[in-house]
N, C-alpha and C positions, 0 to 999 in steps of 0.2 A: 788561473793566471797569476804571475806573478808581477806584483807591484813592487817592492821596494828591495832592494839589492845594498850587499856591504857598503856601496859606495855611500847609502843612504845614512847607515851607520856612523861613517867614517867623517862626515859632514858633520855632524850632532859632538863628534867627542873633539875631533879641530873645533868645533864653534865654542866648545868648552873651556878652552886654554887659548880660546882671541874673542871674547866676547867683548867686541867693540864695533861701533859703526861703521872703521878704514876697513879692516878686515873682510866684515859682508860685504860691504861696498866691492870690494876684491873677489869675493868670492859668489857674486851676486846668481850668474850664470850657471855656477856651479850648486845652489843651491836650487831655482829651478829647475834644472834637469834632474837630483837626485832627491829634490824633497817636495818641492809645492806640487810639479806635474803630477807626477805618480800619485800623491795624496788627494788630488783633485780627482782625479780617476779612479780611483779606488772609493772615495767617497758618492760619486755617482753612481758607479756598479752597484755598492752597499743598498743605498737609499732605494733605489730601485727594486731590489731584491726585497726589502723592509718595505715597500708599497704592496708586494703582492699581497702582505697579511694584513696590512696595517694601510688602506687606502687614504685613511684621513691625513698619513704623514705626508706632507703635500709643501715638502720643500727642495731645496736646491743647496750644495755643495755650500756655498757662502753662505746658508744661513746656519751652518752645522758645525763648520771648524773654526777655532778658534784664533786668532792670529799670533807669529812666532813673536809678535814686537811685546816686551816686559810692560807694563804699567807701573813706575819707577816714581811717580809723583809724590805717594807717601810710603816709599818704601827706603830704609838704610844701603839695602843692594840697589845699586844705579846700574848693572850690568843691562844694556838693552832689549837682550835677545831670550826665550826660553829657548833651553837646550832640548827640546822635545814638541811633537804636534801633538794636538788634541782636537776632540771631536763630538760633538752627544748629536744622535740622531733619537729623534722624537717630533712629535708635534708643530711644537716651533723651534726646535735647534736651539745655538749655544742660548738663545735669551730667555731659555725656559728651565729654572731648576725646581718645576711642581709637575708636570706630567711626566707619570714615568716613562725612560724611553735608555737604551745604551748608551754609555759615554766610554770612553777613551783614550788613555794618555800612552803616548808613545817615544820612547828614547833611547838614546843607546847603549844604556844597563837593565830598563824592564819596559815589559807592556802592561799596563794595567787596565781593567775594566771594572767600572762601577755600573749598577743599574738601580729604579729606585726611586723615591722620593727625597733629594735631599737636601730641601731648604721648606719645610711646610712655615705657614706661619701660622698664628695663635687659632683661627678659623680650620683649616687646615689639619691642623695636628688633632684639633678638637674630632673634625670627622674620620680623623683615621681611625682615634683611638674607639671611639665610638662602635665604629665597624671591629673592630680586634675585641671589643667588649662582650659585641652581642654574638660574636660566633667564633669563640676558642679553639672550639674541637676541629674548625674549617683552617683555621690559622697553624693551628699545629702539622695539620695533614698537609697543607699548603708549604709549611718549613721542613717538613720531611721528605719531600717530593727527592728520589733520588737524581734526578734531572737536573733538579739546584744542587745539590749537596754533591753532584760530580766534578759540577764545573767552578760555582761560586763558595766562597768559604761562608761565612755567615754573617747574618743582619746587622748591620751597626747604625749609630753608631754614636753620638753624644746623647747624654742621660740627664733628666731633668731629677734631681734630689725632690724634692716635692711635684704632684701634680693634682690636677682639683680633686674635690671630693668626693667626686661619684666614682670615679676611676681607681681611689686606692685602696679598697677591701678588695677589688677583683685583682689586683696588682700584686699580690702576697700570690696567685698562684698564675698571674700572665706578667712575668720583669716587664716583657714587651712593653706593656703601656709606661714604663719610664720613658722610654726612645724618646727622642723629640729629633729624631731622622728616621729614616725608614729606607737603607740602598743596602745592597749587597756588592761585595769584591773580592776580585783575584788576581792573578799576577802571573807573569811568564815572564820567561829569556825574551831577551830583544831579538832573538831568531827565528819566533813564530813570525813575525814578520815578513819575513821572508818565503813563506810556505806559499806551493802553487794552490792551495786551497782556502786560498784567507779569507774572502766572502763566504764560503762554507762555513769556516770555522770560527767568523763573527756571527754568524747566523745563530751557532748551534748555541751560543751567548742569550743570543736575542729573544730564545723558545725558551731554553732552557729556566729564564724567569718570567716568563708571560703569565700563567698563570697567577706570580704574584702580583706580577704588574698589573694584572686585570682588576684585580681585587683593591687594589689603591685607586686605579683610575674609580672603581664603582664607590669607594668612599667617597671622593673627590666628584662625583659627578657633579653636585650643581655648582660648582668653579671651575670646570673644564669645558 
């Protein structure tokens, strides 16, 4: 099925050169019909599809996308609007960046998708590394998987210059435990978009790092 058509496009890169309040305001109707509808509906086909593997994900279109309106309070750019939708389907949706789950930003110069853990905090990171300690040769196999390495490019992605002590003799032959994130990404034409197979081919996203994502959610188990 196809969701999102040029017009959808065409809406993103005009909102880029009137990114103001009169402008939407104008163009209000025409953003429903070529951006929120479809995306609403495409996000409930997804979700649905991501329940048959994953029953616990037990949410709803609003709690997954995130809204086009800027947060401009402490930001120099006061421009209202992002030129792009975005999405993480997981557990709890956008309010969740510790279960892993797919996310997705969408505009009209790329698509991108990350998948991942990426905000652990001091607990968190503790039990990742912990599990990436005690089983290397799992992690490696798990990074080799040619299933990730088709789809996604490689693990990122900010580095901690120091991390504790028990961690860094094993850290001379795992970098790994520098991470202080742990998601994977990649990136396409804003045309895949457009493809009558777009649940399909967010799906093949969504396997294609499961098994790492299993493996975080079991680090993570008694915070999840």
């Amino acid at each position: 099925m196809k969701y999102f058509t040029p017009r959808t496009l065409k809406f993103f890169e005009h909102l880029a050169g009137h990114n103001h309040k009169d402008w939407f305001d104008e163009n209000r109707e025409r953003y429903h019909e070529s951006v929120k509808n479809p995306f609403d509906s495409y996000l409930k086909d997804l979700i649905a599809e991501v329940q048959k593997d994953d029953p616990s994900v037990q949410i709803e279109p609003k709690h997954a996308k995130f809204r086009i309106n800027r947060d401009i309070r402490f930001s120099k750019d006061k421009t209202p609007y992002k030129t792009y939708i975005s999405w993480i389907v997981s557990k709890w949706g956008r309010k969740d960046m510790i279960h892993p789950g797919i996310y997705m930003h969408f505009g009209h110069d790329w698509v991108h998708f990350w998948s991942g853990c990426y905000s652990p905090n001091k607990e968190h990171l503790q039990a990742i590394r912990s599990a990436i300690s005690s089983q290397p040769k799992k992690v490696s196999t798990l990074l080799a998987d040619p299933k990730l390495k088709n789809i996604f490019w490689d693990i990122k992605w900010e580095k901690n210059k120091r991390i504790p002590l028990e961690f860094r003799k094993k850290a001379e032959k795992i970098p790994l435990l520098f991470n202080k994130q742990f998601y994977f990404y990649t990136k396409y034409s804003e045309k895949e978009m457009m493809r009558d197979d777009l649940i399909q081919f967010t799906m093949e996203h969504w396997f294609a790092v499961k098994s790492r994502n299993n493996f975080i959610k079991k680090a993570l188990s008694e915070f999840l």
